[in-house]
C-alpha positions in Angstrom: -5.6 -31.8 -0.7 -6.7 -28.5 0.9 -6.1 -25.8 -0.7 -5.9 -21.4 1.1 -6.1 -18.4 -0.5 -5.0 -14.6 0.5 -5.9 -11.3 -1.2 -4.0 -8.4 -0.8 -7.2 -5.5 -1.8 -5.8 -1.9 -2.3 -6.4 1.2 -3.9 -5.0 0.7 -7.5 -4.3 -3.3 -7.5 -5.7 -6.0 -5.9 -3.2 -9.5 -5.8 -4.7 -12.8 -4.9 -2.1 -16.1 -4.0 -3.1 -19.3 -3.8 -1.4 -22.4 -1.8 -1.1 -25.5 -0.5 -0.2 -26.9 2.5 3.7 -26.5 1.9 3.8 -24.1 -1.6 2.7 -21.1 -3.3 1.2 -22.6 -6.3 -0.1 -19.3 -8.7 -1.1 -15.7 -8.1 -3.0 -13.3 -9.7 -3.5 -9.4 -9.9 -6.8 -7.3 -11.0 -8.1 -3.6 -10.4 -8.7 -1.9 -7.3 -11.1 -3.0 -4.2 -11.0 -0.8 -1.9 -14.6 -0.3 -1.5 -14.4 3.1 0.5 -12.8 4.2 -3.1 -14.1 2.5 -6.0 -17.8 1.0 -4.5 -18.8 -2.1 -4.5 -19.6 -3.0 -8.1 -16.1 -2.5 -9.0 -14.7 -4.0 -6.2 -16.5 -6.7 -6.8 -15.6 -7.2 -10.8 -11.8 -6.7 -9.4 -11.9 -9.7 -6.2 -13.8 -12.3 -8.6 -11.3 -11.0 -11.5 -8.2 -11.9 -9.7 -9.6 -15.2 -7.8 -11.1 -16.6 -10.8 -7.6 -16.1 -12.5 -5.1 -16.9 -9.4 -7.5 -20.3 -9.2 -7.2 -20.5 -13.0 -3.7 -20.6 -13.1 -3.6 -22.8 -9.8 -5.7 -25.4 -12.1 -8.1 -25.7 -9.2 -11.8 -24.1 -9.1 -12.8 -21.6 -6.5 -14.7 -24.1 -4.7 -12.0 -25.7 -4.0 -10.0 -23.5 -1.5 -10.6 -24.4 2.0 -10.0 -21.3 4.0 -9.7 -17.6 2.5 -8.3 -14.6 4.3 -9.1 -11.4 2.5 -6.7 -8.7 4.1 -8.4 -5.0 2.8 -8.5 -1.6 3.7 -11.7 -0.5 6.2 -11.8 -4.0 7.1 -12.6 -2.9 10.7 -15.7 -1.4 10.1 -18.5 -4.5 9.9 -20.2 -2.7 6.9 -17.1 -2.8 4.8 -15.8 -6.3 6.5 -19.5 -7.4 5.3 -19.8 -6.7 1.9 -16.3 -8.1 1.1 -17.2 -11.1 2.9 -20.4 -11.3 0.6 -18.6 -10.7 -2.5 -16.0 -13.6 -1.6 -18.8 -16.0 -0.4 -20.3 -16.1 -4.0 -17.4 -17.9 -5.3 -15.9 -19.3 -2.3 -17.7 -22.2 -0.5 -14.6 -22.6 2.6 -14.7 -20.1 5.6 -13.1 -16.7 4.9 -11.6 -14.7 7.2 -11.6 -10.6 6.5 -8.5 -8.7 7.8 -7.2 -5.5 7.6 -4.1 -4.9 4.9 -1.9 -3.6 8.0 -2.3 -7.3 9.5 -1.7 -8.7 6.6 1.3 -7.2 6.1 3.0 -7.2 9.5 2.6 -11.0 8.6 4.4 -11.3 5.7 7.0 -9.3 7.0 7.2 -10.8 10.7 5.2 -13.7 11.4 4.0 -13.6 14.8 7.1 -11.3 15.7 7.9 -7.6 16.5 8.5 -4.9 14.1 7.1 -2.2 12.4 5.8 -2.1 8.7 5.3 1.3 6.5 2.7 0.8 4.1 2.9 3.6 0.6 0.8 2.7 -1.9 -2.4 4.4 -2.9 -2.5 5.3 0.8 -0.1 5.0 3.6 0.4 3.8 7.2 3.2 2.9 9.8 1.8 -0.6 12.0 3.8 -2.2 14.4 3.9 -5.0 17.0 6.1 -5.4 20.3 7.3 -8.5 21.9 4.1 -8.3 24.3 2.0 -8.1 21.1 0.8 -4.9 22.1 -0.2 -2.9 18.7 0.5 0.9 17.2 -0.4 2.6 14.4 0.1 6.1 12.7 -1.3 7.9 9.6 -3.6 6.0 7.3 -6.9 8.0 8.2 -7.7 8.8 5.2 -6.5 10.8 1.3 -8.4 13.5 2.3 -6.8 14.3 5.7 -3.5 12.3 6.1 -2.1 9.1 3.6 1.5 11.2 4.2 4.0 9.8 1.5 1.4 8.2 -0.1 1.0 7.7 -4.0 -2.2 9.7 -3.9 -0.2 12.6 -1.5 2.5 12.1 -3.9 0.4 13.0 -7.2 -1.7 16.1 -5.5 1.6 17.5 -4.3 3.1 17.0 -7.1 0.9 18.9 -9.5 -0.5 21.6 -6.7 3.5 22.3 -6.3 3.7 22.8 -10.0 1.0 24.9 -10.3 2.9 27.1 -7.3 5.8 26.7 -9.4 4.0 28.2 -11.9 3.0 31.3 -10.4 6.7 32.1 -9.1 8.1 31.7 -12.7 10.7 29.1 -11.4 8.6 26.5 -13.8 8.5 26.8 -17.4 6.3 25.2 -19.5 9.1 22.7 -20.5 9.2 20.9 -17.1 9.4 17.0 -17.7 6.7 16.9 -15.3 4.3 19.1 -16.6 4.2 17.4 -20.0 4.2 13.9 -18.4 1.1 15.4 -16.3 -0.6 16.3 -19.6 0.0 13.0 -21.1 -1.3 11.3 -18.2 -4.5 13.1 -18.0 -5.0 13.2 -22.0 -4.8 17.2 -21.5 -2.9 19.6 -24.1 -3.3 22.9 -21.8 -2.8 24.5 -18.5 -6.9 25.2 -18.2 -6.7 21.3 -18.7 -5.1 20.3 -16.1 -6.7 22.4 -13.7 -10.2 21.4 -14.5 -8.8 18.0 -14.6 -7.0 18.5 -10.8 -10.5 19.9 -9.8 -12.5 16.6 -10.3 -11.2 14.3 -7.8 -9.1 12.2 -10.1 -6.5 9.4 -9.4 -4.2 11.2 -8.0 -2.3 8.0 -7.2 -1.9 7.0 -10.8 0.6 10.0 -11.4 3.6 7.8 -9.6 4.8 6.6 -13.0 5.2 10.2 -14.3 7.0 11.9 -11.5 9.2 9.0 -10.8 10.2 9.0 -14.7 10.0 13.3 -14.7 12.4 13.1 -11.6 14.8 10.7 -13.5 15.1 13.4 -16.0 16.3 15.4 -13.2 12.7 17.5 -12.5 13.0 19.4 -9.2 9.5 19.2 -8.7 9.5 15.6 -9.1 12.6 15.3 -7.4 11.3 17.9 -4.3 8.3 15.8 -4.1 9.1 12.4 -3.7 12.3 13.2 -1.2 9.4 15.0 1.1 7.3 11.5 0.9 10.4 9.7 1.9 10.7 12.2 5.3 6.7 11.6 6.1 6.7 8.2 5.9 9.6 8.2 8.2 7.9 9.9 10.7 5.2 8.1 10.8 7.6 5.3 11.5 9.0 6.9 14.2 6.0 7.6 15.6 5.2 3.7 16.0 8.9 2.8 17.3 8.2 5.4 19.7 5.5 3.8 21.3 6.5 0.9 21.0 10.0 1.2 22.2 10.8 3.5 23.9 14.8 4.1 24.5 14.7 3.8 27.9 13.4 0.4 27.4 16.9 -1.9 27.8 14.8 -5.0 26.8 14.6 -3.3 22.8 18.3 -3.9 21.4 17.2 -3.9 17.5 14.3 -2.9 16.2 13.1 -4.8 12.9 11.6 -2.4 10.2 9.9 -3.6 6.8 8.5 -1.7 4.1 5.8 -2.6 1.2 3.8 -0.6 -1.3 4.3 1.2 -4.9 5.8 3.5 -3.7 8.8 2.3 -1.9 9.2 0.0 -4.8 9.2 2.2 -7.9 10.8 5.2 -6.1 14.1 5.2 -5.2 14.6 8.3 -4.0 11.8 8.1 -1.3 12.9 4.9 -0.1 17.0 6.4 -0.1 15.2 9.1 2.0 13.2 7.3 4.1 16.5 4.4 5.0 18.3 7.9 5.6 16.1 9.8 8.1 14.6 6.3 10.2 18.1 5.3 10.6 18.9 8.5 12.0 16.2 8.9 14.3 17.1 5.4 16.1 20.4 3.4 15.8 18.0 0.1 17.1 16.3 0.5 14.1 17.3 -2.5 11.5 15.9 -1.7 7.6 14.9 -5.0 5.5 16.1 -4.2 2.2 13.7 -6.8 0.7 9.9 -5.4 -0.1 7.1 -7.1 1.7 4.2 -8.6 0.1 1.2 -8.5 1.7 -0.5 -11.0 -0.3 1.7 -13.6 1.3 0.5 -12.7 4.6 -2.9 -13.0 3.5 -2.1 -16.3 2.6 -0.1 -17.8 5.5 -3.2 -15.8 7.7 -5.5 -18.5 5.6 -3.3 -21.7 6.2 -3.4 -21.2 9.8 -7.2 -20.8 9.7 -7.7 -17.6 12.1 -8.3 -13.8 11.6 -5.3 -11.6 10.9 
C-alpha cells in the first residue's frame, strides 16, 4: 500500500500528516522550520522530529511513504527549497515535492478552486486564485518590513505600545499585560524588558499573553489585536481586488478562508477581520472553519505534483 506525507513548516510549529490512499492515518507536530528563522540545524531536528513521530504513530517507517510534499516558508528560493529537500531525503527514500506554505494552504482550503486564503501565524500573507488560475498575493515579505497582523507584529506592537503607554502615564504598572510580558520573558523589571525587547526575541511567542491580558479586559491587548484583525483584512482586500474586480459580472461570491494561530486563538482579531472584509465586499463569503495546511500538503503528495 502506498503510503504520502505533507508537512506544514512554519515559524513556531511544524505539523507533519501522514495518509493513505483514501485516509488520514496519524499526524504529528515538532518546533519550528523555517530555516530563514531558526537555521538549518534546528530545522532540521524539528522536520525529522515530527516525521519520525507522525510515521511512528502511522505504524509505518519513513521509508515507507511513497511521495512527500513539504509545503514551507522561502520555498521559492532554490537555496532554501534545497536544503529542505536534503533534510527530507535522509529519511525519506520516495520523491518529495517542496512547496510554498501559501500553496499549501490555498489547497486545503480550495482544492484546485478560487478563493483567497489569509495566513497569521508567526508571519502573515493574503494568497488567492481566480477561476483562470491566475495567482495574487499581498504582505508576507518579511518580520522586519511587513508580516501585518501577524503573531510576531502582534508581540512587537504589543510591548512597543506598552512602553508608549508607559511614557503617557495612561499604563500603570498593574497592566495584565505588562506582568504577563514579565512572566513570559522570565524578567521582574521595566530595564528587563527592554533589554530583553532589544535582543531580537520571539516576538511571536507573546500571542498567549496578550490574548489572556486582553481577556482580562487590557486595552493594550485589546487595541492591539483589533488593529491585527483590520491589517490582515486589508491585505485580503488587496488580493480580492486583483483578482475580482467589481466590475467583473462573472465574480458573484467570492470564497475566503483563514488559517494560522492567530485567527485561531484570538477572537477578537478574527471578529474584526469577518467585520471589516465583509464590509469592504458583499461577494465576499467567510469559511467559519480554520484551514489546515498540513492537509494540503498532504492531498499535494497523493496527487504526486508540486504545489
Amino acid at each position: 500500500m502506498p503510503y504520502y506525507l505533507g508537512i506544514d513548516g512554519g515559524g513556531s510549529k511544524t505539523t507533519c500528516a501522514i495518509g493513505d490512499d483514501g485516509s488520514q492515518l496519524a499526524t504529528a507536530s515538532a518546533g519550528p522550520s523555517n530555516i530563514t528563522r531558526v537555521g538549518e540545524s534546528r530545522a532540521r531536528e524539528s522536520l525529522h522530529k515530527a516525521i519520525g513521530d507522525a510515521c511512528a504513530a502511522a505504524k509505518i517507517t519513513p521509508e515507507q511513504v511513497q511521495r512527500a510534499c513539504i509545503g514551507i516558508a522561502g520555498a521559492a528560493r532554490e537555496e532554501v527549497a534545497g536544503v529542505v529537500r536534503k533534510i527530507v531525503a535522509e529519511l525519506i527514500v520516495g520523491e518529495i515535492n517542496i512547496a510554498g506554505d501559501m500553496p499549501i494552504a490555498l489547497e486545503a482550503a480550495f482544492g484546485e478552486g478560487p478563493g483567497v486564503i489569509v495566513i497569521a501565524g508567526t508571519g502573515s500573507i493574503a494568497y488567492g486564485r481566480d477561476e483562470q488560475g491566475r495567482i495574487a498575493r499581498a504582505g508576507g515579505w518579511g518580520f522586519a518590513i511587513s508580516d501585518e497582523g501577524s503573531a510576531h507584529w502582534i508581540g512587537r506592537t504589543a510591548v512597543s505600545n506598552l512602553l508608549r503607554g508607559l511614557d503617557e502615564e495612561r499604563v500603570t504598572e498593574a497592566s495584565m499585560f505588562l506582568r504577563g510580558l514579565k512572566e513570559a520573558w522570565g524578567v521582574d523589571s521595566l530595564g528587563g524588558i527592554v533589554r530583553s525587547a532589544n535582543l531580537s526575541p520571539d516576538f511571536a511567542a507573546l500571542l498567549p499573553a496578550i490574548v489572556a491580558a486582553d481577556g482580562g479586559g487590557d486595552e493594550v491587548a485589546k487595541s492591539v489585536l483589533m488593529r491585527a484583525g483590520m491589517e490582515l483584512a486589508r491585505l485580503s482586500e488587496i488580493v480580492v481586488r486583483r483578482l475580482f474586480p467589481e466590475n467583473d459580472s462573472s465574480s458573484f461570491a467570492i470564497l475566503l478562508a483563514m488559517a494560522g494561530g492567530v485567527f485561531r486563538y484570538s477572537r477578537r482579531t478574527r471578529d474584526v477581520f469577518c467585520k471589516e472584509i465583509r464590509k469592504s465586499d458583499p461577494r465576499i463569503t467567510v469559511s467559519s472553519e480554520m484551514v489546515e495546511p498540513v492537509l494540503g500538503a498532504l492531498r499535494i503528495a497523493r496527487r504526486g505534483k508540486a504545489g
